[in-house]
N, C-alpha and C positions, 0 to 999 in steps of 0.2 A: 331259584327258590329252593328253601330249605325244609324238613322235615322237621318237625320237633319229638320227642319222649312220645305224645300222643297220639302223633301221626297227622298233625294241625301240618300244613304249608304255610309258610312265612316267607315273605323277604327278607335276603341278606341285608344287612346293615351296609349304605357304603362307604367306604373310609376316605379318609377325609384328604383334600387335595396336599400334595408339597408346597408348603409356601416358596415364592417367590425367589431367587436365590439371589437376587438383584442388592444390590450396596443398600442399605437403610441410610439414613441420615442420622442416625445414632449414632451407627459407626463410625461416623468419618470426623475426624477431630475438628473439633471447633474456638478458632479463637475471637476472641474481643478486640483485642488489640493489634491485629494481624498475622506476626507470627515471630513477636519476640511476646508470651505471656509472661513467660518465667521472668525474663529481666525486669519486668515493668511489677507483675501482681506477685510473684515468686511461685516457686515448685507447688505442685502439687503433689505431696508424698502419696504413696503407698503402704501397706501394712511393713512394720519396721520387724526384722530378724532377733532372733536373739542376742545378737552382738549391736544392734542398733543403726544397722545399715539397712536401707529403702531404694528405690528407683524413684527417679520423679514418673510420674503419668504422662507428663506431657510431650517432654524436651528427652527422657531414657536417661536421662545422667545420673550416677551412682552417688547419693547421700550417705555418709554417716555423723552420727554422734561423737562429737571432740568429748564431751564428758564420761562418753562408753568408752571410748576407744581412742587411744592418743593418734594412732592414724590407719587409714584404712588396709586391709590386710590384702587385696590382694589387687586393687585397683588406686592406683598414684594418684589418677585426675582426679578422685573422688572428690564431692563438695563437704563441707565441713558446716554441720547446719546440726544444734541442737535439739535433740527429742522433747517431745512432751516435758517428761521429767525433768530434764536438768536445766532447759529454759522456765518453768516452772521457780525453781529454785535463784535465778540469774534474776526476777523483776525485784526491782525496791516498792516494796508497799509502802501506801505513803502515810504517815503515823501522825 
């Protein structure tokens, strides 16, 4: 027990337990398709850099933008997969 400014006794507040430290089901990746997703639905990007290079989410393989960047700067295997933008510009609307 605590004292308060008035001299009132109070219970402590008690604080609240550590959750759990156990794996969630959140964490742990999940496929549809078993465990080629990328080959079947494709990459799931991530926020793309200034230069227009991503990771995928899923598979860790290094993306860039062929329209940003004629090839990647520091990684060979890189995939070559249009951003937003310049796939954007690549569809034929149909008139």
């Amino acid at each position: 027990m605590t004292q308060t400014l008035w001299g009132e006794t109070k219970q402590r507040r008690r604080r609240r337990r550590k959750r759990n430290s156990a794996t969630r089901t959140s964490t742990v990746p999940y496929s549809i398709t078993g465990a080629n997703d990328c080959e079947i639905i494709g990459h799931t990007e991530g926020h793309r850099d200034l230069a227009g290079c991503t990771v995928c989410l899923d598979c860790g393989v290094t993306i860039y933008c062929p329209g940003c960047l004629p090839e990647h700067p520091h990684d060979r295997n890189a995939i070559p997969l249009l951003c937003p933008r310049h796939e954007e510009s690549e569809v034929n609307h149909a008139v």
